[in-house]
C-alpha positions as CSV (number, residue, x, y, z in Angstrom):
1,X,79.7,123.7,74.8
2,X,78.0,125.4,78.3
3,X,80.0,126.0,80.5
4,X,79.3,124.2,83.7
5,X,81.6,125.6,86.3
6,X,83.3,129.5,85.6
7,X,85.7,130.5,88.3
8,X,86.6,134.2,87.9
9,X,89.5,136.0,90.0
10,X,88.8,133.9,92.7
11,X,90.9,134.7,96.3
12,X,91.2,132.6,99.2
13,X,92.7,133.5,102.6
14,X,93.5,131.5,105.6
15,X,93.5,132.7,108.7
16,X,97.0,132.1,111.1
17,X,97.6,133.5,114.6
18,X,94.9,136.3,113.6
19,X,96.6,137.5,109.8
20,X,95.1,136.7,106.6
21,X,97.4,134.9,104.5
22,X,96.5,134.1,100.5
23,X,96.2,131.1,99.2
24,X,94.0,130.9,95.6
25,X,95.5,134.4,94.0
26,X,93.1,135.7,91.4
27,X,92.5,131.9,89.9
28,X,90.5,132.5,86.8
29,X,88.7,129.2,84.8
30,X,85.8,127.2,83.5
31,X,85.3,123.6,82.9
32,X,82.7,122.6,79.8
33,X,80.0,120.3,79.9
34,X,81.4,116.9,79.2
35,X,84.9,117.6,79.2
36,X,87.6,117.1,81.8
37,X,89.9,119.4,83.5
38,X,92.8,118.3,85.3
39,X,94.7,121.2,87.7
40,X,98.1,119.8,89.0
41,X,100.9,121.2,91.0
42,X,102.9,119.9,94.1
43,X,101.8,119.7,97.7
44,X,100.3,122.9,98.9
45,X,100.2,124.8,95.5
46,X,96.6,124.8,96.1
47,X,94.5,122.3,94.4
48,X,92.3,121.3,97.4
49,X,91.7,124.7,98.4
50,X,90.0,125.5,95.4
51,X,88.1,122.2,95.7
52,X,87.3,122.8,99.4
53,X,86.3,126.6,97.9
54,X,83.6,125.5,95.2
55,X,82.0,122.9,97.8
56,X,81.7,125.5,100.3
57,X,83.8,123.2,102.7
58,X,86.9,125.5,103.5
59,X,87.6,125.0,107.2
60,X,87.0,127.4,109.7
61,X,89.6,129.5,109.3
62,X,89.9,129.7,105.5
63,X,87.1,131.9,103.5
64,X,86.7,133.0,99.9
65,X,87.8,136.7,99.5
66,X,86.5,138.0,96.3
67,X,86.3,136.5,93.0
68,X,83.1,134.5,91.3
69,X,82.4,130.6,91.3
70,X,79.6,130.3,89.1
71,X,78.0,126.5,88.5
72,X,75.6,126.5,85.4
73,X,75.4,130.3,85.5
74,X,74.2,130.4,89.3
75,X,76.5,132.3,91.2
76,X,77.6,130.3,94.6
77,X,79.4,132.7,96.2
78,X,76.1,134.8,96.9
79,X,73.7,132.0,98.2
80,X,72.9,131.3,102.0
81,X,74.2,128.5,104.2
82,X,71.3,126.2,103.2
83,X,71.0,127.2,99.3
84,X,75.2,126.5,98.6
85,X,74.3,122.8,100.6
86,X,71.5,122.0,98.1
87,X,73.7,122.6,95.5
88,X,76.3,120.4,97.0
89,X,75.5,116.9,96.5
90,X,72.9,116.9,93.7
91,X,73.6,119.9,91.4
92,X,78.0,118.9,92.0
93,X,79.8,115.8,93.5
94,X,83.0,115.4,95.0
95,X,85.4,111.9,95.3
96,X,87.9,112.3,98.0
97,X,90.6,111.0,97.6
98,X,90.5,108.2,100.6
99,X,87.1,107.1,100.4
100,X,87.6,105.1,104.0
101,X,87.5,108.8,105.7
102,X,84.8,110.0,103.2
103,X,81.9,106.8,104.3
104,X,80.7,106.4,107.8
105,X,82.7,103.1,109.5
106,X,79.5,102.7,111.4
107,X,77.1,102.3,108.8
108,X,76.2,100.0,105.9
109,X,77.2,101.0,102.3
110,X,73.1,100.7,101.4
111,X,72.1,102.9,104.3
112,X,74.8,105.8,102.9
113,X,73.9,105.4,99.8
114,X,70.0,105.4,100.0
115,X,70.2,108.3,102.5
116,X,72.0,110.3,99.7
117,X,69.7,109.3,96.9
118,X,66.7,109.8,99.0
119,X,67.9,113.1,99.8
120,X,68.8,114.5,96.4
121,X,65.9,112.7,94.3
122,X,63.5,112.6,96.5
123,X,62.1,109.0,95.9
124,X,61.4,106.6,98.6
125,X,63.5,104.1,100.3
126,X,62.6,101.3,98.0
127,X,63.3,103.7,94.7
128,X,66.3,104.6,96.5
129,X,67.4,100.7,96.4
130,X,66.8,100.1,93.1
131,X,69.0,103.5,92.0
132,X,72.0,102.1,94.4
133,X,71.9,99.0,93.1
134,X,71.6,99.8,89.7
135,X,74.6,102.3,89.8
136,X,77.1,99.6,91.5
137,X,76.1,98.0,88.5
138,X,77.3,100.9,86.6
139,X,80.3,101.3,88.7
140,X,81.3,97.4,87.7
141,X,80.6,96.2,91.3
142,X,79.4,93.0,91.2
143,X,76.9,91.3,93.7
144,X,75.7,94.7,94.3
145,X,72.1,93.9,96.6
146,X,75.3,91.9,99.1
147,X,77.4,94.5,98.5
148,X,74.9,96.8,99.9
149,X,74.6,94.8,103.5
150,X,78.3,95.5,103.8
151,X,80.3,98.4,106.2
152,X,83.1,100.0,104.5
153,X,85.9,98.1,106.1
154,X,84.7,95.1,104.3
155,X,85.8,96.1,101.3
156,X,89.0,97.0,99.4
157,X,90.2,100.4,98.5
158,X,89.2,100.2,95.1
159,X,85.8,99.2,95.8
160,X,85.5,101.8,98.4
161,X,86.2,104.0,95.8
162,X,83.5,103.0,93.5
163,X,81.0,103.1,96.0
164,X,82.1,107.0,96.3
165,X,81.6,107.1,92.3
166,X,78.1,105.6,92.6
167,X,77.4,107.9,95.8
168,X,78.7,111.1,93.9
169,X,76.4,110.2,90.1
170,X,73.8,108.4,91.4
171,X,72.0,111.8,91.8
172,X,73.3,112.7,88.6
173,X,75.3,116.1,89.1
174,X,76.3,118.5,86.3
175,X,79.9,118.7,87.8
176,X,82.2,116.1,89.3
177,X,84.8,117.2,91.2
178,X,87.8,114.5,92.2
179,X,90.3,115.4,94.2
180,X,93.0,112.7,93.6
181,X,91.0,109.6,93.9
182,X,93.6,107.2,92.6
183,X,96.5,108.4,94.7
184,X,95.6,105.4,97.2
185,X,94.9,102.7,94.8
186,X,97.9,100.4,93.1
187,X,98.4,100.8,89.4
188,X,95.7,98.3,88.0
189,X,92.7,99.4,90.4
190,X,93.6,103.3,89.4
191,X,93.6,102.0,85.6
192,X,90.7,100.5,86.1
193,X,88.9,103.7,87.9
194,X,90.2,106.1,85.4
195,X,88.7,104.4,82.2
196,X,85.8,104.1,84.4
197,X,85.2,107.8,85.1
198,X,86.2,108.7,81.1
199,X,83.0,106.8,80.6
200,X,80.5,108.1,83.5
201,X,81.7,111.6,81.8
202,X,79.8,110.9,78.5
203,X,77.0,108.4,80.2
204,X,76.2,111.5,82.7
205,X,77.3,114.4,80.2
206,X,78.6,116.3,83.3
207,X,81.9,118.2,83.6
208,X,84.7,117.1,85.7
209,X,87.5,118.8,87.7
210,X,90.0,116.5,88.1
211,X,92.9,117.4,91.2
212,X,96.0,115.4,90.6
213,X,100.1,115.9,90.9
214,X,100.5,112.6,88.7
215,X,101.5,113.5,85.1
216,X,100.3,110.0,83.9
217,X,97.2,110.7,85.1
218,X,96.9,113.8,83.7
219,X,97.7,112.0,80.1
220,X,95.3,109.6,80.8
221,X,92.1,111.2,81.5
222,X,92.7,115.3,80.9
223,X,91.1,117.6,78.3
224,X,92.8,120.5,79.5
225,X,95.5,121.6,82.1
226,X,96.2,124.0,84.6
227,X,99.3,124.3,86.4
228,X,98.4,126.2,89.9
229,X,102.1,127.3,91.6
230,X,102.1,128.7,95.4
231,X,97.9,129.5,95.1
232,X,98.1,131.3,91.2
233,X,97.9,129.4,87.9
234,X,101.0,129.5,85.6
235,X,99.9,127.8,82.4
236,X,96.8,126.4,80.9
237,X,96.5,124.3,77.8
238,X,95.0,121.3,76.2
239,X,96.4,118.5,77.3
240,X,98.3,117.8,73.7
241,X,99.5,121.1,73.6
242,X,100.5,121.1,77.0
243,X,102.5,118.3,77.0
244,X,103.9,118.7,73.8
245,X,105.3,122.5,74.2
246,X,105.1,122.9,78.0
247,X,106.4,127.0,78.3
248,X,106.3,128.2,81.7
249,X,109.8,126.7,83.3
250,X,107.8,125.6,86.1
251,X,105.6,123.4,84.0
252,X,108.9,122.2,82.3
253,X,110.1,121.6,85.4
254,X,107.3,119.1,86.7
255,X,108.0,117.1,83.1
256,X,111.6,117.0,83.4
257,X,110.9,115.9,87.0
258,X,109.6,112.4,85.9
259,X,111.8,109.5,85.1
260,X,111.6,108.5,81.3
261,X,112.0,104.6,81.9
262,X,112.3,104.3,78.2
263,X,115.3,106.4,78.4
264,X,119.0,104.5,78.0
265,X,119.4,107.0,81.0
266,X,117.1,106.6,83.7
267,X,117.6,110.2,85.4
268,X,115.0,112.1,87.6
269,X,115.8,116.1,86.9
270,X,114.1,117.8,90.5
271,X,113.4,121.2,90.8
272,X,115.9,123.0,92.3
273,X,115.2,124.8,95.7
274,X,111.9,124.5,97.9
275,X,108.2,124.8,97.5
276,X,107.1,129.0,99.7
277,X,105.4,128.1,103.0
278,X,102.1,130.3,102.9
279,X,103.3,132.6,105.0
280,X,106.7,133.7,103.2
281,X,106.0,137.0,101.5
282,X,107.7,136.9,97.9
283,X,107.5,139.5,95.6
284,X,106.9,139.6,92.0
285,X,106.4,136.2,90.4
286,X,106.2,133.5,93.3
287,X,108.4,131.3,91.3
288,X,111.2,133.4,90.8
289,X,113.7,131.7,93.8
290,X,113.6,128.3,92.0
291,X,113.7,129.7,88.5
292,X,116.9,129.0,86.3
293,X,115.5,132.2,83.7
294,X,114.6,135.0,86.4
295,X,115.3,138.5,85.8
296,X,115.4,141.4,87.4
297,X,111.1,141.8,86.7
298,X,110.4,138.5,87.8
299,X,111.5,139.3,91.4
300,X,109.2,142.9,91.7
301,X,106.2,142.3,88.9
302,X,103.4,139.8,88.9
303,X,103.2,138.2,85.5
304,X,100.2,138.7,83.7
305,X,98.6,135.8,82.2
306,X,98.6,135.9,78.4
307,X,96.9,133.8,75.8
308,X,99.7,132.3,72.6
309,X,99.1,129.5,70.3
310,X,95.7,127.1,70.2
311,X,94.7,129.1,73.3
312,X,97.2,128.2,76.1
313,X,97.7,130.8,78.6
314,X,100.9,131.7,80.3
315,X,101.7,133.6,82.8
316,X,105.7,134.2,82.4
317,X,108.0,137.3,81.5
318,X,110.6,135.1,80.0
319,X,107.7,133.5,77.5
320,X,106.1,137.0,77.0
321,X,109.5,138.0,75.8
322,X,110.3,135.2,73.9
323,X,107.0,135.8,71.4
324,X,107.5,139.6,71.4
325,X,111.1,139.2,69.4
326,X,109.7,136.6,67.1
């Protein structure tokens, strides 16, 4: 399979009362043509950031470092202002994850979503329709030429968020990016747009980086895995192996932290001790004050990360030293 997005050693600082500070620490991966990635982690490990880092939307005072982001072999990180915004759009989407902040109040669904095809496809306003309409269709709106005469507001969450769907593939990009579009949405509606986007993956053959903290989503729509802690990536796996022999503590952690309801026992297990702020300078392995297994390395040395079984990657001392005795 081509790979449609490669991310090598990428670094990302953001700026605070004039120091850099890291955030993305030497993130390394690729996401295949028709195939979906999911990267989780709590609050602040980084997910968005590397989002906001592909789309060239960092704020003002966050920039990429060093490090490669290369989408269908065309490397980003060395294009102009104007050539990273043409990529952005047509050549790779992005669904926020609260579509009412992401569409303009003030103006009709139709009007932002002709203005985008017209832009990217270059067809005319009445071409434009058509395409809008035909990809509420798609997206399993119904009434779509209404729906198109309508402001955000007059619709619920869930349709706001297909109207973002349509937005995003209605150009047709090679990568999808979603950056938890279903925290918002109650259980059925985030069913519903989940099986909905495991389909527009093989109707539009494009590759999709999916940011979520929610394990069940992860099971539900995930090829692969990565588990990003304080800005670096832990573990990567398929999504079978992953969650069937989860190595890195921190990884077995975020499983042992949700609630088994079809245990006799209904227990939540939390990981001990508090997620770094970005500016608290930890040496060695950044996981090392919550971990149960540190040693003496883990608190000087950076785990390197090292490829096991059916290709999953860890970075951990205590796994490394686990397979070197075997």
């Amino acid at each position: 399979m081509a790979k449609v997005l490669d991310i090598n050693q990428l670094v990302t600082h953001f700026t605070i009362a004039g120091k850099p500070y890291p955030v993305i620490r030497d993130l390394s991966f690729y996401v295949n043509q028709g195939e979906t990635v999911c990267i989780v982690g709590e609050s602040g490990c980084g997910k968005s950031v590397t989002t906001l880092a592909i789309m060239d939307l960092l704020p003002n005072n966050g920039e990429v470092v060093s490090g490669s982001i290369k989408l269908n072999e065309i490397e980003l990180t060395k294009l102009n202002k104007k050539e990273r915004n043409a990529f952005r759009g047509r050549d790779m989407g992005m669904i926020f994850q609260e579509p009412m902040t992401a569409l303009n109040p003030l103006l009709t669904i139709g009007y932002q979503l002709t203005e985008n095809i017209m832009l990217h496809r270059n067809v005319d306003k009445k071409n434009a329709t058509e395409i809008a309409i035909h990809y509420l269709n798609v997206v399993g709106i119904s009434n779509p030429k209404e729906r198109l005469k309508q402001y955000p507001f007059q619709l619920s969450g869930g349709l706001r968020q297909r109207v973002m769907i349509a937005m995003v593939i209605s150009v047709k990009p090679k990568l999808l990016i979603a950056d938890e579009p279903t925290t918002a949405l109650d259980v059925t509606i985030q069913k519903q747009v989940l099986n909905l986007m495991n389909k527009l993956k093989k109707d539009i053959d494009a590759g999709i980086l999916f940011i979520t903290h929610d394990l069940g989503v992860v099971a539900e729509i995930a090829d692969r895995v990565i588990v990003l802690y304080a800005g670096r990536k832990v573990e990567e796996a398929s999504v079978e192996d992953l969650f069937n022999n989860p190595k890195h503590p921190y990884t077995i952690g975020l499983m042992n932290a949700v609630p088994n309801v079809d245990s006799d026992h209904f227990e939540i297990k939390p990981i001990p001790g508090t997620f770094p702020l970005l500016t608290d300078d930890i040496k060695g392995c950044r996981f090392h004050p919550r971990c149960p297994f540190a040693m003496d390395r883990c608190r000087s040395e950076v785990p390197s990360e090292l490829e096991y079984d059916n290709h999953h990657r860890v970075a951990c001392f205590k796994v490394e030293e686990e397979y070197a005795h075997e």
